[in-house]
mmCIF file of the C-alpha atoms, coordinates in Angstrom:
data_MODEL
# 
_entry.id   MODEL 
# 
loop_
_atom_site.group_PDB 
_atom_site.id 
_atom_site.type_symbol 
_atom_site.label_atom_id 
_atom_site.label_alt_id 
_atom_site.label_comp_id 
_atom_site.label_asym_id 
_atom_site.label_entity_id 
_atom_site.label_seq_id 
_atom_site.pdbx_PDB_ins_code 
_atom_site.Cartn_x 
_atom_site.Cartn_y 
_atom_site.Cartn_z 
_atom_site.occupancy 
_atom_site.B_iso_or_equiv 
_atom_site.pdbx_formal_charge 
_atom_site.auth_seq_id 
_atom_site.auth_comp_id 
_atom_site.auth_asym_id 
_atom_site.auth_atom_id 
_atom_site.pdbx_PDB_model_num 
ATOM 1   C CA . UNK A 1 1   ? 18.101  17.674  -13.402 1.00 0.00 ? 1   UNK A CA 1 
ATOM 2   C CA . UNK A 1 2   ? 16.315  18.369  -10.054 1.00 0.00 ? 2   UNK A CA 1 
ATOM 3   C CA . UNK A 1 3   ? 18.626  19.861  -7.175  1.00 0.00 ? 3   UNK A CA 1 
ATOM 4   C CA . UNK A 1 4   ? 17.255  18.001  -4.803  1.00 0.00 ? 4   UNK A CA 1 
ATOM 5   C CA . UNK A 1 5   ? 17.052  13.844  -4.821  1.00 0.00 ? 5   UNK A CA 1 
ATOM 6   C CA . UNK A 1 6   ? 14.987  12.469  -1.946  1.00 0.00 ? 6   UNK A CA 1 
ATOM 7   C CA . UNK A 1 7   ? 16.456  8.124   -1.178  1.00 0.00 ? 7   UNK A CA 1 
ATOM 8   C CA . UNK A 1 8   ? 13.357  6.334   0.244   1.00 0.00 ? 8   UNK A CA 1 
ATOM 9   C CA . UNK A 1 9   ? 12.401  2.774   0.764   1.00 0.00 ? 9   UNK A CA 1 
ATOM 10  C CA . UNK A 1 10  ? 9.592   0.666   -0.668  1.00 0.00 ? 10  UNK A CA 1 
ATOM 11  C CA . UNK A 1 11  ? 6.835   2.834   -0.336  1.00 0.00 ? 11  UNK A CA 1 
ATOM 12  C CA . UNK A 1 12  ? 3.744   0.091   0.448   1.00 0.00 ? 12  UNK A CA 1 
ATOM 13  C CA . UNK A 1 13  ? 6.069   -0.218  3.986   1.00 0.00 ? 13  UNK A CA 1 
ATOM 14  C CA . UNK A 1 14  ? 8.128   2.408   4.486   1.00 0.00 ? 14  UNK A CA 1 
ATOM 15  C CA . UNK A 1 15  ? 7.209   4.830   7.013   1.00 0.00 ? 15  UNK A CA 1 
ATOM 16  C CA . UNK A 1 16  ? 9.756   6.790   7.467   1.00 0.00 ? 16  UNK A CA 1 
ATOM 17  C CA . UNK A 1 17  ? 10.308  7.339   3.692   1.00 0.00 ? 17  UNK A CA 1 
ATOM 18  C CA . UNK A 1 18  ? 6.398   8.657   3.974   1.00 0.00 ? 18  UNK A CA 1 
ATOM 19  C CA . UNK A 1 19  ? 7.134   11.148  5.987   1.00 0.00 ? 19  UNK A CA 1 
ATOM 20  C CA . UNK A 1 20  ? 10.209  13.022  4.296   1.00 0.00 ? 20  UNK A CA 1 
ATOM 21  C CA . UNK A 1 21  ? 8.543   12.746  1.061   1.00 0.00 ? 21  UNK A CA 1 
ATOM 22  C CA . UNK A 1 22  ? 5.247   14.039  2.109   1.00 0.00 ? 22  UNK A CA 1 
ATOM 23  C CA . UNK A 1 23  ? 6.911   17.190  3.731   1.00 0.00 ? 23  UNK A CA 1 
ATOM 24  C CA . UNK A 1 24  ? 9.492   17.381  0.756   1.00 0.00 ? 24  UNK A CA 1 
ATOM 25  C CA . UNK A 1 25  ? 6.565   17.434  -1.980  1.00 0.00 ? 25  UNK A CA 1 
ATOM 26  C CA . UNK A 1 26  ? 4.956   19.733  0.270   1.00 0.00 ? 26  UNK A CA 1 
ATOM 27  C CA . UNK A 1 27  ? 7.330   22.382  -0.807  1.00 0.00 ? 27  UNK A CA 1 
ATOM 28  C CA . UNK A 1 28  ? 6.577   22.188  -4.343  1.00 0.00 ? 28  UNK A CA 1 
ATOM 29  C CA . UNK A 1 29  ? 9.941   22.122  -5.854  1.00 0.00 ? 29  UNK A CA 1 
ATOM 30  C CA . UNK A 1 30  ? 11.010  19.240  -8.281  1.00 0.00 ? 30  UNK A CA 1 
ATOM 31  C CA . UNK A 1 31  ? 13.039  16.420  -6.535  1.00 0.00 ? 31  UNK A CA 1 
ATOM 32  C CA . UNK A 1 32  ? 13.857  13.085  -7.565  1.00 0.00 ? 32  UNK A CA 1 
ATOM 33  C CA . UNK A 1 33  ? 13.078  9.856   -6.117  1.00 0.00 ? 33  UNK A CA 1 
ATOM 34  C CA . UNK A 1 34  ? 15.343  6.515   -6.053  1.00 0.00 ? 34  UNK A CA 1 
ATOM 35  C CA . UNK A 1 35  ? 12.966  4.225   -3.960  1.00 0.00 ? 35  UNK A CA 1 
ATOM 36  C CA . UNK A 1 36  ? 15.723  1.427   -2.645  1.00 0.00 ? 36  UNK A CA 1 
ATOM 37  C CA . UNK A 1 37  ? 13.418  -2.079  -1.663  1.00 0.00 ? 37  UNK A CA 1 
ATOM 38  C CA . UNK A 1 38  ? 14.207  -3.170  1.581   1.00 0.00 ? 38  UNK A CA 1 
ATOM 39  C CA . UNK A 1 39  ? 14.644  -6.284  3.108   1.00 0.00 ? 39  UNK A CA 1 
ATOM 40  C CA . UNK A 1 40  ? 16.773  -7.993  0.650   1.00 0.00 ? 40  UNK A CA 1 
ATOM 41  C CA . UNK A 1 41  ? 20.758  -8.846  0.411   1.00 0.00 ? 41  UNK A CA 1 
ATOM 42  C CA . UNK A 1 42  ? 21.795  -6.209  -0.662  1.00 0.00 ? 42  UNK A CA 1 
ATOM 43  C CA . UNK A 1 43  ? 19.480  -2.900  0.701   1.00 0.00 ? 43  UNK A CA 1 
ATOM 44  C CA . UNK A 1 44  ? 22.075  -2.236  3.398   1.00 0.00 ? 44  UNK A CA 1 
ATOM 45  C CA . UNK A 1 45  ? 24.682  -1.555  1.284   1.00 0.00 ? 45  UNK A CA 1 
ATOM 46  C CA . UNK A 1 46  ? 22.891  0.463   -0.974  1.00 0.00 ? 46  UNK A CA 1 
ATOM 47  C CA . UNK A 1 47  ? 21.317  2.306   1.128   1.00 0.00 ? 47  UNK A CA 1 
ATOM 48  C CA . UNK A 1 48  ? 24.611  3.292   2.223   1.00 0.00 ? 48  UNK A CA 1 
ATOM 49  C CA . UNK A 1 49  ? 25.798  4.655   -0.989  1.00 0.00 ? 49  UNK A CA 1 
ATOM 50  C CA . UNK A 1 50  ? 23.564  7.542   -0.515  1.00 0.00 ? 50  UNK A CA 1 
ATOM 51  C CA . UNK A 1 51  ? 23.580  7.518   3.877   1.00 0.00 ? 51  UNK A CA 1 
ATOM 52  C CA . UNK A 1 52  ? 26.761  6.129   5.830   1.00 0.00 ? 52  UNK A CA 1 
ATOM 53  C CA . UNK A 1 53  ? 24.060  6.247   8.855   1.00 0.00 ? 53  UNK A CA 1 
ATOM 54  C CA . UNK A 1 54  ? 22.059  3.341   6.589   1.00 0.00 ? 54  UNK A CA 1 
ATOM 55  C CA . UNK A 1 55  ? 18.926  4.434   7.249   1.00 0.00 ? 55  UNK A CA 1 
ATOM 56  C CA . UNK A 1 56  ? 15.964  6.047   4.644   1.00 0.00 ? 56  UNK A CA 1 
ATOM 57  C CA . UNK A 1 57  ? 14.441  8.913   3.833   1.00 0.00 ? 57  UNK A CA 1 
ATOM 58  C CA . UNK A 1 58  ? 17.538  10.896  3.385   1.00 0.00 ? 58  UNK A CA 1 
ATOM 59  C CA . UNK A 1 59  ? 17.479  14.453  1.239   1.00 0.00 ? 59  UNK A CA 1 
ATOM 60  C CA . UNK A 1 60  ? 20.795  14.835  -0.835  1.00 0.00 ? 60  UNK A CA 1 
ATOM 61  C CA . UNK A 1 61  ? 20.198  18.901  -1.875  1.00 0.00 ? 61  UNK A CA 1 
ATOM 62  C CA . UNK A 1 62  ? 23.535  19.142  -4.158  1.00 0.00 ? 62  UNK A CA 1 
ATOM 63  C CA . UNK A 1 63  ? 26.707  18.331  -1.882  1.00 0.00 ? 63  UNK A CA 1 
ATOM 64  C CA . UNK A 1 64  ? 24.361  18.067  0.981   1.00 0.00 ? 64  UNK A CA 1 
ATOM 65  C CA . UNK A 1 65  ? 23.103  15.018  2.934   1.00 0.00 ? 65  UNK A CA 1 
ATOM 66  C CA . UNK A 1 66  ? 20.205  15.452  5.374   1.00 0.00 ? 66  UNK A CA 1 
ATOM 67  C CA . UNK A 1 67  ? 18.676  12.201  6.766   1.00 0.00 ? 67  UNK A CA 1 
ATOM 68  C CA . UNK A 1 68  ? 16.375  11.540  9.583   1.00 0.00 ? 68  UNK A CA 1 
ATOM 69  C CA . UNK A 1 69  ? 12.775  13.169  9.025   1.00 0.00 ? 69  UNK A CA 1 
ATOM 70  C CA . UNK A 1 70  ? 12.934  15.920  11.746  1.00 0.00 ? 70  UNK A CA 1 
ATOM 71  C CA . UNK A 1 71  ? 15.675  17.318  10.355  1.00 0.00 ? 71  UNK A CA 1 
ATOM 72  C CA . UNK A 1 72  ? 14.688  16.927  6.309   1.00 0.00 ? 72  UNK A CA 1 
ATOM 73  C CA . UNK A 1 73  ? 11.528  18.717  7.819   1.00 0.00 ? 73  UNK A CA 1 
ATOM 74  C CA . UNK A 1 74  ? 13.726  21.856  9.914   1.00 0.00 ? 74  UNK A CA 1 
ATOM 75  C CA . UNK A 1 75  ? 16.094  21.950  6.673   1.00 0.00 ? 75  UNK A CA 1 
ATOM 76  C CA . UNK A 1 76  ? 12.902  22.338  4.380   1.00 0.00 ? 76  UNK A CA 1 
ATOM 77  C CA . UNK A 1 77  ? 11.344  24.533  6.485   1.00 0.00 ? 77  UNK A CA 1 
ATOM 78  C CA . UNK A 1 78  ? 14.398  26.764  6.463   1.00 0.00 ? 78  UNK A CA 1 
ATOM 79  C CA . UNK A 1 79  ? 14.693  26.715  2.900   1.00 0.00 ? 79  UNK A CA 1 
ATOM 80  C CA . UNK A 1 80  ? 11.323  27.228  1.677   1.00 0.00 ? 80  UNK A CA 1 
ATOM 81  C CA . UNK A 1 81  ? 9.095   29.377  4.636   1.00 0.00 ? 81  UNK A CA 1 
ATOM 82  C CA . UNK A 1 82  ? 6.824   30.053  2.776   1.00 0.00 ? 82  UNK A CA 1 
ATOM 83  C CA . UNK A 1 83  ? 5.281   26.624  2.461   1.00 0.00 ? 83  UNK A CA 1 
ATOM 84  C CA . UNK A 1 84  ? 4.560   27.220  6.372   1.00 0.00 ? 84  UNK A CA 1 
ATOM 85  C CA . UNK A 1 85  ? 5.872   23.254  7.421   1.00 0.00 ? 85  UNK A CA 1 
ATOM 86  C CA . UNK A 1 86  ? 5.891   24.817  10.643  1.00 0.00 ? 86  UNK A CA 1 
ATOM 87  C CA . UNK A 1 87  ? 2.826   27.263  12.317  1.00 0.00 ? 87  UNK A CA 1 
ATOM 88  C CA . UNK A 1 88  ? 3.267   31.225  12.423  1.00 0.00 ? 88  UNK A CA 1 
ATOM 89  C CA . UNK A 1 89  ? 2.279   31.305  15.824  1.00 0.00 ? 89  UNK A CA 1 
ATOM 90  C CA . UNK A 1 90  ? 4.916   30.818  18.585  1.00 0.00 ? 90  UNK A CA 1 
ATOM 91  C CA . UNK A 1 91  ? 3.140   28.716  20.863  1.00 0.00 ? 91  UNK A CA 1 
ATOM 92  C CA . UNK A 1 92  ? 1.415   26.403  18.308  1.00 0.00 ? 92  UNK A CA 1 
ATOM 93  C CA . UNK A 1 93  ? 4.428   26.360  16.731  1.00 0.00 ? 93  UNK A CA 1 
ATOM 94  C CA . UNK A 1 94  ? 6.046   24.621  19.998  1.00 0.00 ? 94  UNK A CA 1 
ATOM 95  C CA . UNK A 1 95  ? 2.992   22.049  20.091  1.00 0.00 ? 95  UNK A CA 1 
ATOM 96  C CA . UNK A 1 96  ? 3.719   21.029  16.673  1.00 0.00 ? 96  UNK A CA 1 
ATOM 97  C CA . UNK A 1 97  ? 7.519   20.061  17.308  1.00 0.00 ? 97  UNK A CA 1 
ATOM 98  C CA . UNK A 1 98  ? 6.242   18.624  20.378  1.00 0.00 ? 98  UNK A CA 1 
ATOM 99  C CA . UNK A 1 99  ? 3.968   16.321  18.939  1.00 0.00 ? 99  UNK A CA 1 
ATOM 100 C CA . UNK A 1 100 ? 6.047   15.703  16.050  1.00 0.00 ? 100 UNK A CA 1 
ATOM 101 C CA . UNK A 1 101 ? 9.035   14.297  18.335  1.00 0.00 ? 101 UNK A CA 1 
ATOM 102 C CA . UNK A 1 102 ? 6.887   12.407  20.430  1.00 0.00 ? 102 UNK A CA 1 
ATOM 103 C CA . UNK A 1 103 ? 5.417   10.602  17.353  1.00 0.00 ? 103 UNK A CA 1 
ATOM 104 C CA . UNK A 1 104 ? 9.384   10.318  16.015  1.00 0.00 ? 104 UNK A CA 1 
ATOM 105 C CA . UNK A 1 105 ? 10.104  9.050   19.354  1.00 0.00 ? 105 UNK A CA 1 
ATOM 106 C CA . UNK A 1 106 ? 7.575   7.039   20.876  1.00 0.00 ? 106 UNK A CA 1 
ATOM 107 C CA . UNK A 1 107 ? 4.580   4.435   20.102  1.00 0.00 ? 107 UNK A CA 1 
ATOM 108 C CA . UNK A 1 108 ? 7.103   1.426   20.341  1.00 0.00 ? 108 UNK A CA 1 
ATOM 109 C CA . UNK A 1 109 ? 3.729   -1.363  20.406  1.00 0.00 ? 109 UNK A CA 1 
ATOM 110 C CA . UNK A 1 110 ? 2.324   0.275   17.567  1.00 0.00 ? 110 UNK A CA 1 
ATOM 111 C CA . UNK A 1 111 ? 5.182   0.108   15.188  1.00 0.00 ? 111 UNK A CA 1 
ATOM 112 C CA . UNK A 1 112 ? 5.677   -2.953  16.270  1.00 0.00 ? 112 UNK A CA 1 
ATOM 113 C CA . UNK A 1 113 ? 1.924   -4.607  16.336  1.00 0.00 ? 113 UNK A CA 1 
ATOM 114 C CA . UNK A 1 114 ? 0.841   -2.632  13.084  1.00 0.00 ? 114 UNK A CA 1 
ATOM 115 C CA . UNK A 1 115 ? 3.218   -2.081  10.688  1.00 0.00 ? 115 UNK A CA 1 
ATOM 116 C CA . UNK A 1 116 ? 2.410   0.135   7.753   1.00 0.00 ? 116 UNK A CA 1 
ATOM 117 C CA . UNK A 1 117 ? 1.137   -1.817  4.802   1.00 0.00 ? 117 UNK A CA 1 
ATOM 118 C CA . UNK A 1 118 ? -0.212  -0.118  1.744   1.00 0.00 ? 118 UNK A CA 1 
ATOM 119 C CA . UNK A 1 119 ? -1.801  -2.782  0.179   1.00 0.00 ? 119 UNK A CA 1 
ATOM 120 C CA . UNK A 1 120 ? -2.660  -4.723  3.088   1.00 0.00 ? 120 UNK A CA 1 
ATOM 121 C CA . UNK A 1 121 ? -6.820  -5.495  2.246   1.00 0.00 ? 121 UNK A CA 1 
ATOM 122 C CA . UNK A 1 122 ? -8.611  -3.347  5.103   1.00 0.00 ? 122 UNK A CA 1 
ATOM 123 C CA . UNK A 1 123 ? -9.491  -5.324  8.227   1.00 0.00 ? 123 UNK A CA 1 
ATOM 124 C CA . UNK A 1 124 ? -8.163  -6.009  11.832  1.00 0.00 ? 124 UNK A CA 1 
ATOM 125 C CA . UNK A 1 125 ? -4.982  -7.957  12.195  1.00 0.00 ? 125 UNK A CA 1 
ATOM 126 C CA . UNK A 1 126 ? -5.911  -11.419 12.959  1.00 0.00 ? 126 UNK A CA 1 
ATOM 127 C CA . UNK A 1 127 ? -4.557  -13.136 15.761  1.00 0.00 ? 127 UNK A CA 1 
ATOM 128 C CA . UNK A 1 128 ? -3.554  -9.615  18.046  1.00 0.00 ? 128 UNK A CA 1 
ATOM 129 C CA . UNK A 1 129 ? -4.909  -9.875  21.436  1.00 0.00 ? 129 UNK A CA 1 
ATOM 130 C CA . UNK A 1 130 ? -5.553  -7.046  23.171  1.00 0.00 ? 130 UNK A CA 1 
ATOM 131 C CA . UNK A 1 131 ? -2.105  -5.300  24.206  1.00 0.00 ? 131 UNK A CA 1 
ATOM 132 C CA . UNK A 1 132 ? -1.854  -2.443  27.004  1.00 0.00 ? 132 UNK A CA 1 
ATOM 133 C CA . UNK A 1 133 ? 0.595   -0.950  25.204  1.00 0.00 ? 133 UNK A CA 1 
ATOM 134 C CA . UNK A 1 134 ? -0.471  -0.760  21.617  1.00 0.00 ? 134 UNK A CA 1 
ATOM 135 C CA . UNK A 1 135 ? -4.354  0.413   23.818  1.00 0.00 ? 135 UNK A CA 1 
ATOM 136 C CA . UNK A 1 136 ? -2.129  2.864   25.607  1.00 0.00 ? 136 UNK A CA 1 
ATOM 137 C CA . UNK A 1 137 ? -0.686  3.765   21.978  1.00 0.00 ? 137 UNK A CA 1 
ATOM 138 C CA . UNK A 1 138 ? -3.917  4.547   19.972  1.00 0.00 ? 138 UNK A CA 1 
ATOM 139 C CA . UNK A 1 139 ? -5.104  6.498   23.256  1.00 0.00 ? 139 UNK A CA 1 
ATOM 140 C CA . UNK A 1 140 ? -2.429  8.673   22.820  1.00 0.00 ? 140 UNK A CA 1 
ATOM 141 C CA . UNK A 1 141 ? -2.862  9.307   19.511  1.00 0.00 ? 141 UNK A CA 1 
ATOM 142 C CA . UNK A 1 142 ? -6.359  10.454  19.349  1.00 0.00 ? 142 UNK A CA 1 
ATOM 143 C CA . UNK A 1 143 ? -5.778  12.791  22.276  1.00 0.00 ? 143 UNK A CA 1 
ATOM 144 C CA . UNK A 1 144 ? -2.654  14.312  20.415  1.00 0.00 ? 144 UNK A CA 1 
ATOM 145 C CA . UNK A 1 145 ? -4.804  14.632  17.345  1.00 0.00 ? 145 UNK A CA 1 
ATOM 146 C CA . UNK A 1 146 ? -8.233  15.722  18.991  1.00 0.00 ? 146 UNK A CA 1 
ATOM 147 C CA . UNK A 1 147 ? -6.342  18.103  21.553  1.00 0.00 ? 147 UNK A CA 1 
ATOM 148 C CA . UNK A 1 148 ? -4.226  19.923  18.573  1.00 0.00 ? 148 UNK A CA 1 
ATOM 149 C CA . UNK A 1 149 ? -7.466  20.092  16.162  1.00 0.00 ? 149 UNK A CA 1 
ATOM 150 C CA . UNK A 1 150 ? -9.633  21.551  19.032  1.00 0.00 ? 150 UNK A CA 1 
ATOM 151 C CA . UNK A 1 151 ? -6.787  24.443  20.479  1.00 0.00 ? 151 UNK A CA 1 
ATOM 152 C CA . UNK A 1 152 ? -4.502  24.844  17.208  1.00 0.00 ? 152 UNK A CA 1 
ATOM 153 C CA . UNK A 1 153 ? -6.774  23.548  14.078  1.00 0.00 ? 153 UNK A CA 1 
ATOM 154 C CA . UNK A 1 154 ? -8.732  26.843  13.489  1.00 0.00 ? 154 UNK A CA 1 
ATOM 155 C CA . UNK A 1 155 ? -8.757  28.024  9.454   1.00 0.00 ? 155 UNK A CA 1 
ATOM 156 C CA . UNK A 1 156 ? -8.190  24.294  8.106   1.00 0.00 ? 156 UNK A CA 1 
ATOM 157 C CA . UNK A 1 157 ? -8.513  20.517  8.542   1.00 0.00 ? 157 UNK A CA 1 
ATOM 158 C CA . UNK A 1 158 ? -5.221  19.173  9.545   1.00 0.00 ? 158 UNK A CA 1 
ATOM 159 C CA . UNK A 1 159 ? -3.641  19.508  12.969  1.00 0.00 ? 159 UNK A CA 1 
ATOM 160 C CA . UNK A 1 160 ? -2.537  23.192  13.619  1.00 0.00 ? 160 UNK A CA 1 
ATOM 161 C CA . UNK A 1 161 ? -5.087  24.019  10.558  1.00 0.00 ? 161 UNK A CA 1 
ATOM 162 C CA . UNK A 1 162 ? -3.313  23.938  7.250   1.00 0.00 ? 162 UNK A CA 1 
ATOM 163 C CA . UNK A 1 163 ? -0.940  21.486  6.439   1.00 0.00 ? 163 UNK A CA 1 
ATOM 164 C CA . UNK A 1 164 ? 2.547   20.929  8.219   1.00 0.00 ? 164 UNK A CA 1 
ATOM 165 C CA . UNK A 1 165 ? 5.421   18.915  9.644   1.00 0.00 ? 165 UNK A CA 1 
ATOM 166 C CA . UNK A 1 166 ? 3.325   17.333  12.416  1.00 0.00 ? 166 UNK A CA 1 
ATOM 167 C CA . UNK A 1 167 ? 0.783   15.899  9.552   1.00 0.00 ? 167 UNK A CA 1 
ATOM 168 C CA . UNK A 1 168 ? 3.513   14.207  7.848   1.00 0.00 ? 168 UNK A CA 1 
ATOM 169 C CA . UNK A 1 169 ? 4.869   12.651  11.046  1.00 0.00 ? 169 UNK A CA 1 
ATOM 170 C CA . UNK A 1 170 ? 1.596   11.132  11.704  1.00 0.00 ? 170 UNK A CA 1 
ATOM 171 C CA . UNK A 1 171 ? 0.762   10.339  7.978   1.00 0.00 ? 171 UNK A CA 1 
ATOM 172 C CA . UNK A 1 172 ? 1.902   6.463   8.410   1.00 0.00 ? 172 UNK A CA 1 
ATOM 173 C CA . UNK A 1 173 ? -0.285  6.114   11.765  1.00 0.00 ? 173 UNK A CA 1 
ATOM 174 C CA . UNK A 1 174 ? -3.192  7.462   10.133  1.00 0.00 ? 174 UNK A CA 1 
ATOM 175 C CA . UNK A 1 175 ? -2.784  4.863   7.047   1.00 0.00 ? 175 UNK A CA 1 
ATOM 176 C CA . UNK A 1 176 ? -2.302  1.793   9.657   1.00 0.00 ? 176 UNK A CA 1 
ATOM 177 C CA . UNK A 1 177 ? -5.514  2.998   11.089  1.00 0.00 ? 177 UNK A CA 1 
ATOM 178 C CA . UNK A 1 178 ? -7.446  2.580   8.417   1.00 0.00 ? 178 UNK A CA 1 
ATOM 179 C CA . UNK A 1 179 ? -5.561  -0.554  7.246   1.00 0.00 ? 179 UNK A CA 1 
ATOM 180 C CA . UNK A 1 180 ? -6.351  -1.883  10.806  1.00 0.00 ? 180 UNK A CA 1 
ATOM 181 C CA . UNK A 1 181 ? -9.820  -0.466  10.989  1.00 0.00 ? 181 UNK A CA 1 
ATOM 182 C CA . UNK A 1 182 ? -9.427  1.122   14.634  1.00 0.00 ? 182 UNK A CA 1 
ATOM 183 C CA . UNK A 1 183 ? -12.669 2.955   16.110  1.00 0.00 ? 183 UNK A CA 1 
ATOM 184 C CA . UNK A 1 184 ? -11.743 6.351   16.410  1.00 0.00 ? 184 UNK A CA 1 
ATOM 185 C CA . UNK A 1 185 ? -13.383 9.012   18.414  1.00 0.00 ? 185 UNK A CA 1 
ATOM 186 C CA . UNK A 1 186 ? -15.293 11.763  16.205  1.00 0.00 ? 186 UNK A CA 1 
ATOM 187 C CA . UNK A 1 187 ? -12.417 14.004  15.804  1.00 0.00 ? 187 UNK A CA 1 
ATOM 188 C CA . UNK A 1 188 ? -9.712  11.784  15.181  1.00 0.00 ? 188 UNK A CA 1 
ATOM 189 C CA . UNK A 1 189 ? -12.028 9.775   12.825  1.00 0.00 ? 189 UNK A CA 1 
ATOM 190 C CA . UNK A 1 190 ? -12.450 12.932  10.683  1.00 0.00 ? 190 UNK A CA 1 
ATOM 191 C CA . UNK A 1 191 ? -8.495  14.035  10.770  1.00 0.00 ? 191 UNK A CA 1 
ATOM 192 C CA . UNK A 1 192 ? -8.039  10.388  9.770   1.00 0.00 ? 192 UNK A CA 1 
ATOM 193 C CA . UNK A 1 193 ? -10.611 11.557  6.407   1.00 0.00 ? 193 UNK A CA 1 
ATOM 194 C CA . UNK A 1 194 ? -8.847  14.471  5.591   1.00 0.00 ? 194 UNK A CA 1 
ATOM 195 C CA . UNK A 1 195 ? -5.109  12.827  5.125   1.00 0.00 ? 195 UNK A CA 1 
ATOM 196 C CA . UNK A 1 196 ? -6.367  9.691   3.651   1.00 0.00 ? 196 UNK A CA 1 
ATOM 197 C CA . UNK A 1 197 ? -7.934  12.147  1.246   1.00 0.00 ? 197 UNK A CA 1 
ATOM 198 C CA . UNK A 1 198 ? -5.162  14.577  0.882   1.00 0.00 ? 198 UNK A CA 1 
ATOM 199 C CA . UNK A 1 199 ? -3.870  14.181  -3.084  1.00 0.00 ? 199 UNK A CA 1 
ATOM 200 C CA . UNK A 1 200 ? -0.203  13.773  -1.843  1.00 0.00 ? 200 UNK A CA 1 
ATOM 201 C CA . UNK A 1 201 ? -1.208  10.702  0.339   1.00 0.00 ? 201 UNK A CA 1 
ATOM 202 C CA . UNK A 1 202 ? -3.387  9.472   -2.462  1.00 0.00 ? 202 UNK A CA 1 
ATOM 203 C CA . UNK A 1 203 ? -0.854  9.932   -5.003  1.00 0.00 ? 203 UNK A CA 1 
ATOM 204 C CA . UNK A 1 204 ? 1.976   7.726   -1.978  1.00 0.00 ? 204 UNK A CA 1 
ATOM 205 C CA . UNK A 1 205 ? -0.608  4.924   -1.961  1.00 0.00 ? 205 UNK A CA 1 
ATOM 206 C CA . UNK A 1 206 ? -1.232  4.670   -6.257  1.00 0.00 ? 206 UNK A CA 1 
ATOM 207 C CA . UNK A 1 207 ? 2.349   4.647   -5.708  1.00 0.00 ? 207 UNK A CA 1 
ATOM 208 C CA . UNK A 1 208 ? 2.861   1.986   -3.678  1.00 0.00 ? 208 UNK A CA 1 
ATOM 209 C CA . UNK A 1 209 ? 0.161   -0.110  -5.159  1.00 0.00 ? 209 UNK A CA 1 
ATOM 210 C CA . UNK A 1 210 ? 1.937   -0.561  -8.468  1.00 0.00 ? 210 UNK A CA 1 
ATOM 211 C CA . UNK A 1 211 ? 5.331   -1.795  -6.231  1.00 0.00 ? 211 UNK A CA 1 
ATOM 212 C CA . UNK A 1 212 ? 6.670   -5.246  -7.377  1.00 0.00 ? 212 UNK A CA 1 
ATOM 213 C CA . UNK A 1 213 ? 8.083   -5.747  -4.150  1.00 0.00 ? 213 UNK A CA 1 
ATOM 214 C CA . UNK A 1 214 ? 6.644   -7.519  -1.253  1.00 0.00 ? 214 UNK A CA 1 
ATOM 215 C CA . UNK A 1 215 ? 7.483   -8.155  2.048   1.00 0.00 ? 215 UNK A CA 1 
ATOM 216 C CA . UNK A 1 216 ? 6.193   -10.652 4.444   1.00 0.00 ? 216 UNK A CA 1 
ATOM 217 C CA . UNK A 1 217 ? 5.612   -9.755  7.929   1.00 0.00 ? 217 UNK A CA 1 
ATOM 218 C CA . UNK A 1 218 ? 6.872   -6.501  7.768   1.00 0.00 ? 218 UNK A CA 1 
# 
């Protein structure tokens, strides 16, 4: 039996659950998975057999409970350095968490506007008028990703160069992106390329494509 058992939600929608599993796999050690479906009678209560807060991902590592993402991805990190979910270098390693909690924090209209949807056919969301704030959003986005590629993304593809923390968080962004096809600018269009073809994101979305759940509107 694995020591560690990672509680997510329907993977097609969840985003959050994305997130801690992406930087949980990224460690390499087993885990197990017990993937609750949401939005139905009873999620809320289970979901609470495994988090009193109610809310998925959340990491049980033996006696152990460690929910919300930032802090799955600072009690990783701790445990397993070596799989770098943070960068080496002090000051990149600041832009990273800074990024990361503005991404945990922030983009209320896209959440809201585009919600992540695995098997959602590819194709703009019909219906959506233009909105300042989901503009403002994907603005925001592209200079977070084009900024941290061009000062931090030396020696790899990803945002501060090899894989981290800061990829996961903006894993589920990237995926509505291409569900949504938004027009990217050149370097955010090729950061989107390299997670959609990272094998742990493929490997989330075979995943989530073979889900018997569905949600409508979600």
């Amino acid at each position: 039996m694995a020591d560690f058992t990672l509680v997510l939600g329907n993977k097609t929608y969840s985003s959050w659950s994305l997130r801690g599993w992406l930087i949980v796999r990224h460690c390499g050690m087993p885990f197990e998975e017990i993937v609750i479906p949401l939005d139905r009678p009873e999620t809320k209560a289970e979901i609470r057999r495994y988090n009193p807060a109610g809310k998925v991902p959340v990491l049980h590592a033996g006696d152990l409970r460690v929910w919300d993402t930032l802090a799955i991805a600072e009690y990783m990190n701790e445990r397993f350095p070596a799989a770098g979910l943070w960068p080496a270098d002090p000051a990149a390693r600041a832009a990273a968490r800074s990024v990361a909690a503005e991404m945990h924090a922030g983009f209320a209209a896209l959440r809201r506007l585009m919600p992540m949807d695995l098997r959602r056919p590819p194709g703009p969301m019909r219906g959506l008028a233009s909105d300042d704030g989901l503009d403002a959003d994907i603005n925001r986005i592209q200079e977070i990703w084009t900024d941290c590629r061009a000062r931090f993304g030396q020696g790899g593809n990803y945002l501060f160069g090899d894989f981290g923390a800061a990829d996961a968080m903006f894993a589920p962004v990237v995926s509505r992106f291409v569900t949504y096809e938004v027009a990217l600018n050149e370097a955010a269009a090729a950061y989107r390329d390299t997670v959609m073809t990272w094998p742990a994101m493929q490997d989330w979305i075979a995943a989530a494509k073979t889900e018997p759940w569905v949600i409508s509107n979600p």
